[in-house]
N, CA, C and O atoms as a CHARMM CRD file, in Angstrom:
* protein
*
  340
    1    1 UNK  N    110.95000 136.32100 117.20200 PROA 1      0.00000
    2    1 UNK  CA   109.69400 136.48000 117.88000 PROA 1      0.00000
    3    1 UNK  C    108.76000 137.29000 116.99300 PROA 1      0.00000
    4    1 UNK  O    109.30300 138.08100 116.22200 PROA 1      0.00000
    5    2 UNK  N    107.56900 137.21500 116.99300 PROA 2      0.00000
    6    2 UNK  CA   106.51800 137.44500 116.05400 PROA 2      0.00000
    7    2 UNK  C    106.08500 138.97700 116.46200 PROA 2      0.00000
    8    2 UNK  O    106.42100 139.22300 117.62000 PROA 2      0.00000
    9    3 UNK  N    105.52300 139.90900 115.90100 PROA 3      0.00000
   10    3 UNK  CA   104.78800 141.19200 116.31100 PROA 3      0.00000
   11    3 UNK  C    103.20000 140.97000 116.80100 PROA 3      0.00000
   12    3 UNK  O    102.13400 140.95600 116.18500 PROA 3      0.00000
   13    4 UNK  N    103.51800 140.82400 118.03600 PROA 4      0.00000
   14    4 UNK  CA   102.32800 141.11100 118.93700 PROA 4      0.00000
   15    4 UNK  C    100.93000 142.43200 118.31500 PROA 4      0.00000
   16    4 UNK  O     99.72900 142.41900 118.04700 PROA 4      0.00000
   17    5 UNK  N    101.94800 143.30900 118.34200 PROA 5      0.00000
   18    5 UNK  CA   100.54300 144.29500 117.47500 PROA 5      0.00000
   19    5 UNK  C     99.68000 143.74000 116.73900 PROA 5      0.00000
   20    5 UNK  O     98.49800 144.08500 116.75000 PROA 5      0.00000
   21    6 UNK  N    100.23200 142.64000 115.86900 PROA 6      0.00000
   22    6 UNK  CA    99.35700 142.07500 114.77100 PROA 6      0.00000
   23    6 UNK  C     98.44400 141.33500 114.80700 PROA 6      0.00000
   24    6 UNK  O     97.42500 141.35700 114.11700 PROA 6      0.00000
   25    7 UNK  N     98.81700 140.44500 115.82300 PROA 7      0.00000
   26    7 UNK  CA    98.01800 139.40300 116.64200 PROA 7      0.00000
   27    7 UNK  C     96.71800 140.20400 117.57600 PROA 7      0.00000
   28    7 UNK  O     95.62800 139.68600 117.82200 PROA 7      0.00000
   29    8 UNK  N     97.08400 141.33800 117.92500 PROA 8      0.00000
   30    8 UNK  CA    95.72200 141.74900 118.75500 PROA 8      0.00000
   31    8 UNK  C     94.74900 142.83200 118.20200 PROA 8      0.00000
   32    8 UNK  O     93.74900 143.22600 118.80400 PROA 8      0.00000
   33    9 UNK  N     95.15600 143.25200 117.01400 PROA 9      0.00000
   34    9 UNK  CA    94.48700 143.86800 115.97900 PROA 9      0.00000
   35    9 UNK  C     93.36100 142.89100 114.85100 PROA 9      0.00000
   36    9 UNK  O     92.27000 143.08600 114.31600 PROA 9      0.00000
   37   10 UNK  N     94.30600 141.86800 114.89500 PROA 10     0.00000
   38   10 UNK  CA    93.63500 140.71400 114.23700 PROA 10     0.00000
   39   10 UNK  C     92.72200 139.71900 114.95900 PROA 10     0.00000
   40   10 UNK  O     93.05300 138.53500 114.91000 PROA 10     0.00000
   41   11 UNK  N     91.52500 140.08800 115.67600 PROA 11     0.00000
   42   11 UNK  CA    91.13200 138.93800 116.30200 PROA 11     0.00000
   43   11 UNK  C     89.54700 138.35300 115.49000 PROA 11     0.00000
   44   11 UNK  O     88.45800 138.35300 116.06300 PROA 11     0.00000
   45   12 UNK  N     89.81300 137.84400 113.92000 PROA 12     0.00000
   46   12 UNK  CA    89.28400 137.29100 113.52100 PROA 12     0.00000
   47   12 UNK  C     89.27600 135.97900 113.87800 PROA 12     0.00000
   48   12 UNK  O     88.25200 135.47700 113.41500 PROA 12     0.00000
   49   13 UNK  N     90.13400 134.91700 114.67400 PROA 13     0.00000
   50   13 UNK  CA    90.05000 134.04200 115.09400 PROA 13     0.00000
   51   13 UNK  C     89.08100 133.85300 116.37400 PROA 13     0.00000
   52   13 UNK  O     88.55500 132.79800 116.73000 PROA 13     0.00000
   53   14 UNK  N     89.00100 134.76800 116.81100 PROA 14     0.00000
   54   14 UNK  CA    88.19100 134.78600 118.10800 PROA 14     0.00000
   55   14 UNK  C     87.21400 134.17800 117.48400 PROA 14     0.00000
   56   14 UNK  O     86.97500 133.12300 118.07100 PROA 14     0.00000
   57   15 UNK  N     86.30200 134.38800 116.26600 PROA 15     0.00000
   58   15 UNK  CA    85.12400 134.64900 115.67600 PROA 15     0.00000
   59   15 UNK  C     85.10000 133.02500 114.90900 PROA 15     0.00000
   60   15 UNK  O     83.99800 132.63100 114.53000 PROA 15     0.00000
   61   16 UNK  N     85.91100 132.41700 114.76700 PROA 16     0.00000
   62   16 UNK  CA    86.51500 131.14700 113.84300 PROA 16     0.00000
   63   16 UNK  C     86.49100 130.39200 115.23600 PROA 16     0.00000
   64   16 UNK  O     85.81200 129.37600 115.08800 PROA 16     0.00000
   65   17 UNK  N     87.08500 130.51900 116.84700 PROA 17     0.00000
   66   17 UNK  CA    86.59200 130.07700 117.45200 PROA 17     0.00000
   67   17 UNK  C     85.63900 129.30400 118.34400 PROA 17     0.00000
   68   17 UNK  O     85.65700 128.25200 118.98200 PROA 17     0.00000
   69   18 UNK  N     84.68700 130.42900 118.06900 PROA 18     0.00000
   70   18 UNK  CA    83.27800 130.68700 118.73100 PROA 18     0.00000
   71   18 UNK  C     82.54600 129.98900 117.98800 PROA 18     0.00000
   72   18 UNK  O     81.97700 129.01900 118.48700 PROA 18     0.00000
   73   19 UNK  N     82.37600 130.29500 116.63600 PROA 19     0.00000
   74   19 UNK  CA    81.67600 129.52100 115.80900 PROA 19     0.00000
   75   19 UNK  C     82.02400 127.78000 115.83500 PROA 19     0.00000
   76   19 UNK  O     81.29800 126.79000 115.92500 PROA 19     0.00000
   77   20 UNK  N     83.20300 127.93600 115.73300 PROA 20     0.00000
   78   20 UNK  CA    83.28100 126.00400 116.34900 PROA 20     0.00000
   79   20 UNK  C     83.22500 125.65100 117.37800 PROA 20     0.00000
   80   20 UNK  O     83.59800 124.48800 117.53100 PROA 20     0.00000
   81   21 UNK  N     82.85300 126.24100 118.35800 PROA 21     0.00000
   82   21 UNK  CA    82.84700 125.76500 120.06200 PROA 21     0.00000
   83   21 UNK  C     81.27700 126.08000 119.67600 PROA 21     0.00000
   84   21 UNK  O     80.86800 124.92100 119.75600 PROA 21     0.00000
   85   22 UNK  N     80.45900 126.62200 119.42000 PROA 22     0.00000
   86   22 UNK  CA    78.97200 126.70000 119.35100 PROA 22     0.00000
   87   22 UNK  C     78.05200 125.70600 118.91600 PROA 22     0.00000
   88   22 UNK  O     76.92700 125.44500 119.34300 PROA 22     0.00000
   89   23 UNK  N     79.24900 124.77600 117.24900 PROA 23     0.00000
   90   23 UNK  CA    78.25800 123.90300 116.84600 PROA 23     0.00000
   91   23 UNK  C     78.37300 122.67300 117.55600 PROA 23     0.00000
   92   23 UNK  O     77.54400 121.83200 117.20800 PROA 23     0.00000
   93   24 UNK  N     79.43700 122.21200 118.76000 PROA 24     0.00000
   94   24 UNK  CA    79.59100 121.22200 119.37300 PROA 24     0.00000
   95   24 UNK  C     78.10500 121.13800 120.03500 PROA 24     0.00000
   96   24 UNK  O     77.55000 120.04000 120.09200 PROA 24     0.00000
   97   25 UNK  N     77.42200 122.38900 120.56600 PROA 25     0.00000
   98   25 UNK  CA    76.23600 122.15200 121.83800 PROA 25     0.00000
   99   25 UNK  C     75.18200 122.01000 121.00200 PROA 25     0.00000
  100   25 UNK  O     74.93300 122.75300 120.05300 PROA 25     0.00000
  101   26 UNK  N     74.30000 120.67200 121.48500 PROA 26     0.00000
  102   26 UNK  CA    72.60400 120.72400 120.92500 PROA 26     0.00000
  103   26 UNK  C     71.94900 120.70800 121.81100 PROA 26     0.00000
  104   26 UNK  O     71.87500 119.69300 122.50400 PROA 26     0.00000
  105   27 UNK  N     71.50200 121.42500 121.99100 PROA 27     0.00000
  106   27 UNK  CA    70.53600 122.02500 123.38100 PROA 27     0.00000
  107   27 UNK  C     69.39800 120.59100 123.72800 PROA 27     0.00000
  108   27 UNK  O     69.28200 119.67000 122.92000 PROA 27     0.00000
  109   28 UNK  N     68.75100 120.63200 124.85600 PROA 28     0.00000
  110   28 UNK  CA    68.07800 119.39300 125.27200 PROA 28     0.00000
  111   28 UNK  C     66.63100 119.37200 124.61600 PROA 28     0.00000
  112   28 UNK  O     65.93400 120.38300 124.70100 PROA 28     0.00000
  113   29 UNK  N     66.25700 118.45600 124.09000 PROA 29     0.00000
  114   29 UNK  CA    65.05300 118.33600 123.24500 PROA 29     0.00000
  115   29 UNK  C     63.85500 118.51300 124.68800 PROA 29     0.00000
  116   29 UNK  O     64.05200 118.58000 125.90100 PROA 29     0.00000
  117   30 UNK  N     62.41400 118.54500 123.72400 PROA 30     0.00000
  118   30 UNK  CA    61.50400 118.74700 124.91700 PROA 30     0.00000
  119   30 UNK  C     61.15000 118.03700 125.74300 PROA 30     0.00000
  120   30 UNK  O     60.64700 118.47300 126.77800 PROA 30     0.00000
  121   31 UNK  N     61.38100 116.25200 125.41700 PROA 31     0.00000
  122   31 UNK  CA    61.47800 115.83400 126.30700 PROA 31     0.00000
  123   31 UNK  C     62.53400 115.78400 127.48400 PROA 31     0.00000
  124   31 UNK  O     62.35900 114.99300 128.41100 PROA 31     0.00000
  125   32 UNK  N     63.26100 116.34300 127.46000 PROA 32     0.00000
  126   32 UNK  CA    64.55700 116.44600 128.45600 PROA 32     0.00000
  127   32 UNK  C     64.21700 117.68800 129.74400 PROA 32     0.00000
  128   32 UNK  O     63.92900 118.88400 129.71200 PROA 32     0.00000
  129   33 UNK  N     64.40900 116.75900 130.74300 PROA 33     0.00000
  130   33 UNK  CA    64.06900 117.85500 131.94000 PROA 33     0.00000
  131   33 UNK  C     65.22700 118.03700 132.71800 PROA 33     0.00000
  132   33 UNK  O     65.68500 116.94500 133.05400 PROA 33     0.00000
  133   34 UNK  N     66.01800 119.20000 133.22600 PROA 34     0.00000
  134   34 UNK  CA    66.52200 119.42200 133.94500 PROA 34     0.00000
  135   34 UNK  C     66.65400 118.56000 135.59100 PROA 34     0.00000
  136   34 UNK  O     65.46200 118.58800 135.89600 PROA 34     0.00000
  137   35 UNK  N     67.15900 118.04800 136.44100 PROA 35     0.00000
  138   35 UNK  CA    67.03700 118.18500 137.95900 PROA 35     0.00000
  139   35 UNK  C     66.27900 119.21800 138.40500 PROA 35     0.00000
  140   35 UNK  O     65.06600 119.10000 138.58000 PROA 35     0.00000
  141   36 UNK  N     66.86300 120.19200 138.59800 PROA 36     0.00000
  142   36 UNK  CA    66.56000 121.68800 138.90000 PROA 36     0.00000
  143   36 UNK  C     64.73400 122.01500 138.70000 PROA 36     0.00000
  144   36 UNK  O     64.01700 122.26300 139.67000 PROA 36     0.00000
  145   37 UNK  N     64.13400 121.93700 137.01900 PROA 37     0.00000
  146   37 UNK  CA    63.25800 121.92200 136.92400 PROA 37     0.00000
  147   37 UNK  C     62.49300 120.62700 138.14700 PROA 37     0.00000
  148   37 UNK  O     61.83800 120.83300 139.16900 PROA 37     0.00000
  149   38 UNK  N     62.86000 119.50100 137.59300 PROA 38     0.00000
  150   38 UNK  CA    61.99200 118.65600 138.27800 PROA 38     0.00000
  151   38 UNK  C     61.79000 118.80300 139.87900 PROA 38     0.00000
  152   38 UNK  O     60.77000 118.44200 140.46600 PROA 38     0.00000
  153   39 UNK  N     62.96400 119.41100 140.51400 PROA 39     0.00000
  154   39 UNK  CA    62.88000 119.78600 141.92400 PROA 39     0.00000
  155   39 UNK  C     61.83700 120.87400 142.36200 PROA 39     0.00000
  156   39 UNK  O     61.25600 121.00400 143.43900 PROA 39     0.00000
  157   40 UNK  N     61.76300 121.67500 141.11800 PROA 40     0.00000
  158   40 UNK  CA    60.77100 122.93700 141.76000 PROA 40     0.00000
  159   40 UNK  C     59.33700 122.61000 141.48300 PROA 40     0.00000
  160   40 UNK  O     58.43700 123.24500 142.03200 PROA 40     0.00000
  161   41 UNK  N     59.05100 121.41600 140.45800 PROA 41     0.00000
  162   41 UNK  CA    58.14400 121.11000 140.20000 PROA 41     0.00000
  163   41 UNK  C     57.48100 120.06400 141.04600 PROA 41     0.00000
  164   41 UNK  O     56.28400 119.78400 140.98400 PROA 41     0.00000
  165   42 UNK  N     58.18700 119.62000 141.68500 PROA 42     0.00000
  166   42 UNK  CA    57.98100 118.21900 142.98800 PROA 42     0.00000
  167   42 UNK  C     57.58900 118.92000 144.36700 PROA 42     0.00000
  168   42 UNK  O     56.84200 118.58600 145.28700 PROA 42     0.00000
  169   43 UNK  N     58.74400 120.49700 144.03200 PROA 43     0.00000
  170   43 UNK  CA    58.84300 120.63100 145.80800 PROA 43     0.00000
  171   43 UNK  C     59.89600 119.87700 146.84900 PROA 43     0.00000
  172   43 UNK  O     60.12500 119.94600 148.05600 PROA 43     0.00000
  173   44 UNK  N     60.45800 119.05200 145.61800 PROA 44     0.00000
  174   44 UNK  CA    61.57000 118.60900 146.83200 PROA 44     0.00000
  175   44 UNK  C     63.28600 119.26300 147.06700 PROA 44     0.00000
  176   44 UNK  O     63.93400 119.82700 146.18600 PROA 44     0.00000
  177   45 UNK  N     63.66100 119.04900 148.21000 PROA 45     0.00000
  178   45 UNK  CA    65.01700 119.66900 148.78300 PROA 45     0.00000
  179   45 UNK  C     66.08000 118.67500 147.51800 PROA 45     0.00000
  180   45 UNK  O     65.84000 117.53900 147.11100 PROA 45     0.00000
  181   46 UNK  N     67.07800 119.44200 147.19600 PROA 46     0.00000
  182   46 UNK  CA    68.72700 118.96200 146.65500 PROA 46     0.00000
  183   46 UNK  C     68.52800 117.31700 146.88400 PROA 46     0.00000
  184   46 UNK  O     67.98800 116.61400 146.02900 PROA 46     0.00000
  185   47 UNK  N     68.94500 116.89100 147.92300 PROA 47     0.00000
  186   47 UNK  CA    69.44100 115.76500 148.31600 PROA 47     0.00000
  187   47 UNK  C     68.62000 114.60600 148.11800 PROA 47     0.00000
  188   47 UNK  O     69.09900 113.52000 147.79300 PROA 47     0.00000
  189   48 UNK  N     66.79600 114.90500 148.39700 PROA 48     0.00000
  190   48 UNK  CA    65.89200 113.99900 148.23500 PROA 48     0.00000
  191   48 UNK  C     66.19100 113.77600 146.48300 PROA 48     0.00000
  192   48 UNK  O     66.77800 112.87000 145.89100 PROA 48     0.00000
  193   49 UNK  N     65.54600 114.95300 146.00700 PROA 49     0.00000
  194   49 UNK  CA    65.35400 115.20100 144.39900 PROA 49     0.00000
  195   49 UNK  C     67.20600 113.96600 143.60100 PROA 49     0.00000
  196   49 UNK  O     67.31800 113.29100 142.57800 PROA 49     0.00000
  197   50 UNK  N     68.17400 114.25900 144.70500 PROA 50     0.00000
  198   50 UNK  CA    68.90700 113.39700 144.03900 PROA 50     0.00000
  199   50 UNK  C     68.79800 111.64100 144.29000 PROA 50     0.00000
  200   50 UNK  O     69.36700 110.79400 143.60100 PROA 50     0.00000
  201   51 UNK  N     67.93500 111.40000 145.42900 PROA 51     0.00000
  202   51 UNK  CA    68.16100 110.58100 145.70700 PROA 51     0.00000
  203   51 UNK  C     66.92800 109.74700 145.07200 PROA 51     0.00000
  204   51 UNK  O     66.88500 108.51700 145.05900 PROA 51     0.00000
  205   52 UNK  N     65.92500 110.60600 144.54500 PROA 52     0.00000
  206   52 UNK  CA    64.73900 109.98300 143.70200 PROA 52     0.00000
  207   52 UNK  C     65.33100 109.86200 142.37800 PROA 52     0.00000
  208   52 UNK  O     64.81900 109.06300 141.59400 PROA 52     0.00000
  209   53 UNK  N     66.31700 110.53300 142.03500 PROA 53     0.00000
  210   53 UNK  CA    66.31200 109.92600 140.45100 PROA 53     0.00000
  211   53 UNK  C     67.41100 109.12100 140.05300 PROA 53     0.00000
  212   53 UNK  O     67.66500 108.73400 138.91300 PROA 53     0.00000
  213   54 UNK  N     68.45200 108.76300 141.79000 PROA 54     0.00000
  214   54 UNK  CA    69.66400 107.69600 141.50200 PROA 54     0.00000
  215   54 UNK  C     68.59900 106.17000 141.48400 PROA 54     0.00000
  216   54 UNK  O     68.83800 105.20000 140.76500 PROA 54     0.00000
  217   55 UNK  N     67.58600 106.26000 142.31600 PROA 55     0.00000
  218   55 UNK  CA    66.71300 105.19900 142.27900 PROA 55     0.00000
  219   55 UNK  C     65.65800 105.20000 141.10200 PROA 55     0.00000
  220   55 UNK  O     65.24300 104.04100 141.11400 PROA 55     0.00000
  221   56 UNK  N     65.21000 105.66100 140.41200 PROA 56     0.00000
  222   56 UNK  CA    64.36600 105.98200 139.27100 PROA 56     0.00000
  223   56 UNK  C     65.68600 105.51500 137.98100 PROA 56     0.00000
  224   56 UNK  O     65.22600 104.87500 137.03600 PROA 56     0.00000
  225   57 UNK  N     67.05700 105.77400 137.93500 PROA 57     0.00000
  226   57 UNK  CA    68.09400 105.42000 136.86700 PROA 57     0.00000
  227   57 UNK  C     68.08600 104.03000 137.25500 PROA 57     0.00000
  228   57 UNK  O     67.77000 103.19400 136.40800 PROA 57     0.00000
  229   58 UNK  N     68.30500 103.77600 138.09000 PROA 58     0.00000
  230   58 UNK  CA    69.28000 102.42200 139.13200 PROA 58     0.00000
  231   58 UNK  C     67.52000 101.32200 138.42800 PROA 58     0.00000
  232   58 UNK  O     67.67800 100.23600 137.87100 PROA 58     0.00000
  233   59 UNK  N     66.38900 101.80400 138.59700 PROA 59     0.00000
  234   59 UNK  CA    64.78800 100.72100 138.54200 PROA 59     0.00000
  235   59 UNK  C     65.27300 100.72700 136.71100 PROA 59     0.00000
  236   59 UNK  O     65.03000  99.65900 136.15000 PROA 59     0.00000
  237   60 UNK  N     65.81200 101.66000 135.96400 PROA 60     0.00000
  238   60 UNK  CA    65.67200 101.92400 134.65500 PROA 60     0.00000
  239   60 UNK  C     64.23800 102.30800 133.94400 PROA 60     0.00000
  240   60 UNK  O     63.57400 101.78800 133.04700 PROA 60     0.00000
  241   61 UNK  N     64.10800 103.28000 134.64200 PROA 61     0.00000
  242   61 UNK  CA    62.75500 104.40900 134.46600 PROA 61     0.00000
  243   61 UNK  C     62.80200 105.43100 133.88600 PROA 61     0.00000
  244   61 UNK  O     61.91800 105.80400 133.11500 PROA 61     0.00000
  245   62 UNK  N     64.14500 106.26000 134.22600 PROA 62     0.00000
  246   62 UNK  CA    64.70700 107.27000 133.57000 PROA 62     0.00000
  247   62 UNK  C     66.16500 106.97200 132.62900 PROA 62     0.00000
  248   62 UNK  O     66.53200 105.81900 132.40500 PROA 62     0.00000
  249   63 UNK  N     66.64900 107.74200 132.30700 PROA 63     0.00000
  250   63 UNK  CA    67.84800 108.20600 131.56100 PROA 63     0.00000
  251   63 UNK  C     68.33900 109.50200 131.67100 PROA 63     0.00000
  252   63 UNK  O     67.73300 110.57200 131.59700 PROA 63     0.00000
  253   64 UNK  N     69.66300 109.23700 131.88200 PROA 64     0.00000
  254   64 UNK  CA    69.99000 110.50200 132.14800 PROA 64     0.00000
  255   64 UNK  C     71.51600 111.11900 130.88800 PROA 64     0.00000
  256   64 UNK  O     72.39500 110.36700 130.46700 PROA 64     0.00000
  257   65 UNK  N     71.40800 112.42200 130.60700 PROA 65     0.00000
  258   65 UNK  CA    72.03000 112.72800 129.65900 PROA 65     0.00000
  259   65 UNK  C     72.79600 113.82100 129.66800 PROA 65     0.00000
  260   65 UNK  O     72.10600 114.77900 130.01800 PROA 65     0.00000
  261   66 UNK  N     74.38300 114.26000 129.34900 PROA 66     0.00000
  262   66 UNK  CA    74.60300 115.47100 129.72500 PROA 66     0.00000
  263   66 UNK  C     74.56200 115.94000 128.32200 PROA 66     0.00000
  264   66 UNK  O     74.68000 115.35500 127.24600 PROA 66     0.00000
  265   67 UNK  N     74.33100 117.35200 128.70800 PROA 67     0.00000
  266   67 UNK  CA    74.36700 118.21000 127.42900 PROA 67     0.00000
  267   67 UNK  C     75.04400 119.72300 128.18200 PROA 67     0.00000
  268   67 UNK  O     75.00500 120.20700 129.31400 PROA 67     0.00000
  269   68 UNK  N     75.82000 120.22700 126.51600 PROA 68     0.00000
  270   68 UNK  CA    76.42700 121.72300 127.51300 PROA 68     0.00000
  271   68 UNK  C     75.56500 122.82300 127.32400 PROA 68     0.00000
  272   68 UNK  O     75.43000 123.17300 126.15100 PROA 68     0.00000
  273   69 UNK  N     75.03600 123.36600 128.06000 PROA 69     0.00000
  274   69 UNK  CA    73.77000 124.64000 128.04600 PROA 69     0.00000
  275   69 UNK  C     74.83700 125.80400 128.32300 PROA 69     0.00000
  276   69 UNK  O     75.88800 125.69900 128.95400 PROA 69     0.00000
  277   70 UNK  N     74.32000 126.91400 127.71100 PROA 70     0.00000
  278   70 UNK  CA    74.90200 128.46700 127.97900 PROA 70     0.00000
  279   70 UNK  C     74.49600 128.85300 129.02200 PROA 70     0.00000
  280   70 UNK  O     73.27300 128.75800 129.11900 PROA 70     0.00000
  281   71 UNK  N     75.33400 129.52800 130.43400 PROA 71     0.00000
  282   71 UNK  CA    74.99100 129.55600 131.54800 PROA 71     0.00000
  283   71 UNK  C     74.99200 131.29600 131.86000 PROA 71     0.00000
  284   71 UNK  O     74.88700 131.86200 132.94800 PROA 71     0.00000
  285   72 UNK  N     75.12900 131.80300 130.69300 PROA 72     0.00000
  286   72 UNK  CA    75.11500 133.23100 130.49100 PROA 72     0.00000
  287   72 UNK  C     76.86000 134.30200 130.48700 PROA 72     0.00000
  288   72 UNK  O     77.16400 135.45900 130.19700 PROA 72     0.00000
  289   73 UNK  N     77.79700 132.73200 131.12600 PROA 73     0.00000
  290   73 UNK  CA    79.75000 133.05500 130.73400 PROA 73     0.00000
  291   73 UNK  C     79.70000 132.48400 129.87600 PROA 73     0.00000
  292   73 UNK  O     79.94800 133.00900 128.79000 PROA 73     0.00000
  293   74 UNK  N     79.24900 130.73700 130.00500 PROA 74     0.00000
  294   74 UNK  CA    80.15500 130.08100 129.05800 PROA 74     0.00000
  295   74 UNK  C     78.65300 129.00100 129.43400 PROA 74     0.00000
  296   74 UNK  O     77.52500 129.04100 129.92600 PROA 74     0.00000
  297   75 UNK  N     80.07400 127.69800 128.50300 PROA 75     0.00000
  298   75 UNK  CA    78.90300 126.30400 128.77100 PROA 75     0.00000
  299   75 UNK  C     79.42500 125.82300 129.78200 PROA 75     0.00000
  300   75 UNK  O     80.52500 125.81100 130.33500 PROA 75     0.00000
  301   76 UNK  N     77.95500 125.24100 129.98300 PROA 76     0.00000
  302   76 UNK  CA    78.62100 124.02100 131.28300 PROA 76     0.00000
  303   76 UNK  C     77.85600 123.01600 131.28600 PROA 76     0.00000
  304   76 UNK  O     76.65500 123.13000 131.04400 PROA 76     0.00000
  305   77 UNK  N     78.41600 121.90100 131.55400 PROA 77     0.00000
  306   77 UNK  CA    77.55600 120.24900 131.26200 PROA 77     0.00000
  307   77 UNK  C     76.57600 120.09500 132.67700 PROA 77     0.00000
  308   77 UNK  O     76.78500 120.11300 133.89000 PROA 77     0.00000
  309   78 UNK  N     75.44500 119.94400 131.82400 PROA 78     0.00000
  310   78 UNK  CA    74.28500 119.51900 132.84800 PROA 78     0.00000
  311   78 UNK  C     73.76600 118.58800 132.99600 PROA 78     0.00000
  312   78 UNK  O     73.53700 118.20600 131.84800 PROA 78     0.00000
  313   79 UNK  N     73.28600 117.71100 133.82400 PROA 79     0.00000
  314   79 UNK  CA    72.43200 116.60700 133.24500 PROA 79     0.00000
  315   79 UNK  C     70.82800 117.05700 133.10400 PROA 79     0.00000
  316   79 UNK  O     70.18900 117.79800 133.85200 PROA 79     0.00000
  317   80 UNK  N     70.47300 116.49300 132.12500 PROA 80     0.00000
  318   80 UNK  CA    69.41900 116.03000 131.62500 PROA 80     0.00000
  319   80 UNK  C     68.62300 114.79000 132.35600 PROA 80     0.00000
  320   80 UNK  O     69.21100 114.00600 133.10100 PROA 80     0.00000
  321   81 UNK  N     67.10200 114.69300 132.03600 PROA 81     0.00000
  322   81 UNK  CA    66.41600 113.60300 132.58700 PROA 81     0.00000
  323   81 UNK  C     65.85800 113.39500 131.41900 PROA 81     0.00000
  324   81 UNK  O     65.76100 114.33100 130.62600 PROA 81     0.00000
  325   82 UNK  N     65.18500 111.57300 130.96800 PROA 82     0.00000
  326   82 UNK  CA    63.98200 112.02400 130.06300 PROA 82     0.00000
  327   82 UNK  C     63.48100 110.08200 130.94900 PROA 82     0.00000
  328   82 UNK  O     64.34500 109.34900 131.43100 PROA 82     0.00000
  329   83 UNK  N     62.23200 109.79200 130.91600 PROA 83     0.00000
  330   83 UNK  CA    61.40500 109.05600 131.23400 PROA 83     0.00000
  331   83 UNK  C     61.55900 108.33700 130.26300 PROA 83     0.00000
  332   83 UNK  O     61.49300 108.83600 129.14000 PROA 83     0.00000
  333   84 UNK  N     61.88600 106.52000 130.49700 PROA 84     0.00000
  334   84 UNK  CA    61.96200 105.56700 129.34400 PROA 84     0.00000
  335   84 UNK  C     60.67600 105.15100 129.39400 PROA 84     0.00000
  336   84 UNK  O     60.28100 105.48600 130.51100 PROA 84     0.00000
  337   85 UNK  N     59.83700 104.63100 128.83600 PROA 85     0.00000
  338   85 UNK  CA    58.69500 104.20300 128.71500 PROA 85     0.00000
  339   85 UNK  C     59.03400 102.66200 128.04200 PROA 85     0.00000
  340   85 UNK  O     58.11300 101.89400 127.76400 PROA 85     0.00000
């Protein structure tokens, strides 16, 4: 069995970690809007706001995209919106 002391004195891997779990995320370009945003910007409740943009994907108006954003723990996959033109 290996010496534990060494392993928790040594946490240069943490750092070899982080750095490769960081370059996986590319944050959402400017055209990319949140749900969330677009809800506060409409004024509409959860359920409507979802039910306008399963019909807005479903007409092929929008696109929708996940990306992992820093949620201030960790990442977490969000979707994205962006308007096809």
């Amino acid at each position: 069995m290996g010496n534990s002391r060494k392993s928790k004195n040594d946490l240069k891997w943490t750092e070899l970690l982080h750095d490769a779990r960081a370059e996986e995320h590319e944050p959402p370009g400017k055209e990319w809007v949140s749900r969330r945003e677009m809800r506060d910007k409409m004024g509409f409740s959860d359920g409507h706001m979802n039910k306008i943009l399963a019909d807005l994907i479903e007409a092929g108006k929008l696109e929708r995209k996940m990306f992992k954003v820093w949620t201030g723990s960790r990442y977490y996959p969000m979707s994205y919106f962006r308007e096809i033109k």
